[in-house]
C-alpha positions as CSV (number, residue, x, y, z in Angstrom):
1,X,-60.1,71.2,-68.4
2,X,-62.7,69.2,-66.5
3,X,-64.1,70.1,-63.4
4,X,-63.4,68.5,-60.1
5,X,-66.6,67.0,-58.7
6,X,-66.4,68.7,-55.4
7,X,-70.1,69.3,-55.0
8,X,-71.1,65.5,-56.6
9,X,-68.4,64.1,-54.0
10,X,-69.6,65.9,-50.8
11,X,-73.1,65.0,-52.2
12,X,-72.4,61.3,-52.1
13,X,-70.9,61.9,-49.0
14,X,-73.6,63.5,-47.2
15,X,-76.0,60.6,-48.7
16,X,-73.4,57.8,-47.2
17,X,-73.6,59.7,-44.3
18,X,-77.8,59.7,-44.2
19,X,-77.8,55.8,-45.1
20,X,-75.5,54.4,-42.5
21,X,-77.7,56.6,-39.7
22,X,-80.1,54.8,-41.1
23,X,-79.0,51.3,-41.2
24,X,-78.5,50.6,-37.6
25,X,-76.7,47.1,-36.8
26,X,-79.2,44.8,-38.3
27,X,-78.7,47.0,-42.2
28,X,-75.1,46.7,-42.0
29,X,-76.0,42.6,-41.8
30,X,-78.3,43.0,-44.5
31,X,-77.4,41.1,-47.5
32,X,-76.9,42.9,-50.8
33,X,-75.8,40.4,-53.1
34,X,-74.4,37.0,-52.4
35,X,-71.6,37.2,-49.6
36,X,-72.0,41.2,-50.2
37,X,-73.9,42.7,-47.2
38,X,-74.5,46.5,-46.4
39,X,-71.0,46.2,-44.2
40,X,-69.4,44.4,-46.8
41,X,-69.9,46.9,-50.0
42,X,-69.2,49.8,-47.1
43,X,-66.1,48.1,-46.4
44,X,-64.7,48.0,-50.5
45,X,-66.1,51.9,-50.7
46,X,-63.8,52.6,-47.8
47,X,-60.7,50.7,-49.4
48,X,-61.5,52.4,-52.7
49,X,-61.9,56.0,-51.2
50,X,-58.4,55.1,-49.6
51,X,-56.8,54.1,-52.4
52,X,-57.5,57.5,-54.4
53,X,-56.8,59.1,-51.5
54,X,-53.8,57.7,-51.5
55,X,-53.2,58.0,-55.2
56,X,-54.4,61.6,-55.0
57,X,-51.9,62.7,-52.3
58,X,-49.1,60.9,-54.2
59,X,-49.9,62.8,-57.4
60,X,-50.1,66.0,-55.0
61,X,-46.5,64.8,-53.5
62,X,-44.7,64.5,-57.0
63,X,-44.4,61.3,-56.9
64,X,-44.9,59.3,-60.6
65,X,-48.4,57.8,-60.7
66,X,-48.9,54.1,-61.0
67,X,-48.5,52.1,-64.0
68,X,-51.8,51.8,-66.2
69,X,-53.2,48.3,-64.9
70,X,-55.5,45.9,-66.7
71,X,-58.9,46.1,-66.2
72,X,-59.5,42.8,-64.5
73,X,-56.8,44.4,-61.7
74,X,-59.4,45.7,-59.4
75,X,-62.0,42.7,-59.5
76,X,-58.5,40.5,-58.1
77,X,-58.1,43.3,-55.6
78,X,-61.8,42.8,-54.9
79,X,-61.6,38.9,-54.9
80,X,-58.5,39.3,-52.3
81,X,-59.7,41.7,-49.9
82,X,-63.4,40.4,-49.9
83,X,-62.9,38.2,-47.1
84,X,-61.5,40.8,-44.9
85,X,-63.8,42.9,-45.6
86,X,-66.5,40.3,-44.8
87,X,-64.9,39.9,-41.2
88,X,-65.3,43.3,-40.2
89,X,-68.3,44.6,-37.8
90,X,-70.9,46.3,-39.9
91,X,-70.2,49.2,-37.4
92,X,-66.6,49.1,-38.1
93,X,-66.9,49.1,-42.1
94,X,-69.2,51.6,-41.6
95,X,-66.7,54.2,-39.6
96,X,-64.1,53.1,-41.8
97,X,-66.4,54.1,-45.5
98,X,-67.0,57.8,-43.7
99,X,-63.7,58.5,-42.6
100,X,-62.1,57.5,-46.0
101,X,-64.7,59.6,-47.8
102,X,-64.4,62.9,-45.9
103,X,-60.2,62.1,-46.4
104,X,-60.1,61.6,-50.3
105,X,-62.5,64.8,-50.5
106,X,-60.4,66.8,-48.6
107,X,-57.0,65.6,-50.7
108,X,-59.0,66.1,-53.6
109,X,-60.3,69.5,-53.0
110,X,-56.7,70.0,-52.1
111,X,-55.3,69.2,-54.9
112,X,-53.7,71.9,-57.2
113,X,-55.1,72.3,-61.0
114,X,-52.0,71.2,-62.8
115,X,-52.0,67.5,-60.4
116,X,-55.8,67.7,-61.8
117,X,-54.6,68.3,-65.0
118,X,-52.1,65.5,-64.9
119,X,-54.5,62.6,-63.3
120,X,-57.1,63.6,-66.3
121,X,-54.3,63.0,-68.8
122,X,-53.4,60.0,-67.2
123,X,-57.0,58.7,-67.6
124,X,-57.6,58.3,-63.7
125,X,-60.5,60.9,-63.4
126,X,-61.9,57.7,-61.5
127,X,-59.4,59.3,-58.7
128,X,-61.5,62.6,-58.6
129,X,-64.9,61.9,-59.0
130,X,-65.5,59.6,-56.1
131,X,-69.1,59.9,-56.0
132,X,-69.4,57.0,-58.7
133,X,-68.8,54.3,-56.6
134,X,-70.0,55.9,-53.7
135,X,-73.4,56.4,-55.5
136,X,-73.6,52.9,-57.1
137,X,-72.7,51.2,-53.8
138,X,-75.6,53.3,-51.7
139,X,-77.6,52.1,-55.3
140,X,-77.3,48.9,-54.4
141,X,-77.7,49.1,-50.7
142,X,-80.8,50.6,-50.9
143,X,-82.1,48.0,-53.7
144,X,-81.4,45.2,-51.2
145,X,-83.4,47.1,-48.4
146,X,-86.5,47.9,-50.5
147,X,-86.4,44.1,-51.7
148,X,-85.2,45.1,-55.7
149,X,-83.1,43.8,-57.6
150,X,-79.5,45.6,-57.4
151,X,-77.1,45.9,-60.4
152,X,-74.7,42.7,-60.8
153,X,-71.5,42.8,-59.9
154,X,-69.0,44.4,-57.5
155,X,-67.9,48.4,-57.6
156,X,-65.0,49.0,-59.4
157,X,-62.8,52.4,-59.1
158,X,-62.6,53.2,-62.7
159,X,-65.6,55.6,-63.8
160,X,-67.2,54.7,-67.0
């Protein structure tokens, strides 16, 4: 069986941690891509990290996981909650993309091996290794502040 990624996860943690010390007020308003800024892409982590949270303690509950979803599912869940997400205070977003990472590490690292077994046969590994999105979205946040050019697109909760 695969292993649970809870070094990688507390890793990206600690990094989302280091960056939003870092950012200060005026960062958060930073844009990364257009109508993406720092807030904003801290904002979707912090749903994302949620959701698997979520997902996570479900699995860990008994409860049948989700239907499998089409691929395009997440970018209309991005499209929908974008301008929400766009409203919030970059200090807000910022509170809100911590406190949901520390959360869906601690469900995950709760999580018994046969729910880990059962989310990698259900093809939602995505759930567990959390420090893939995390990681691209601190990527692209620190592209924008050094003045590179970030990877296109918007994060998506399914691991490659």
């Amino acid at each position: 069986m695969e292993r649970v990624p809870l070094d990688e996860n507390a890793a990206a943690r600690q990094r989302l941690t280091a960056l939003i010390d870092s950012l200060g007020d005026e960062g958060l308003r930073k844009p990364v891509t257009p109508g993406w800024s720092a807030a904003t892409v801290l904002a979707q982590l912090a749903f994302w990290d949620r959701w698997a949270l979520t997902l996570v303690r479900r699995w860990r509950s008994g409860h049948l996981p989700p239907p499998t979803v089409p691929q395009w599912y997440d970018d209309a869940i991005n499209d929908t909650l974008l301008p929400a997400w766009q409203a919030l205070p970059g200090p807000v977003a910022a509170q809100l993309a911590l406190a949901a990472a520390e959360e869906a590490d601690l469900e995950i690292r709760k999580a018994e091996t046969p729910v880990v077994a059962g989310i990698l046969a259900a093809g939602q590994a995505n759930l567990l290794h959390r420090h893939v999105p995390r990681n691209a979205a601190l990527d692209r946040i620190e592209a924008a502040g050094q003045g590179t050019a970030p990877a296109p697109g918007i994060l998506h909760t399914r691991t490659p």
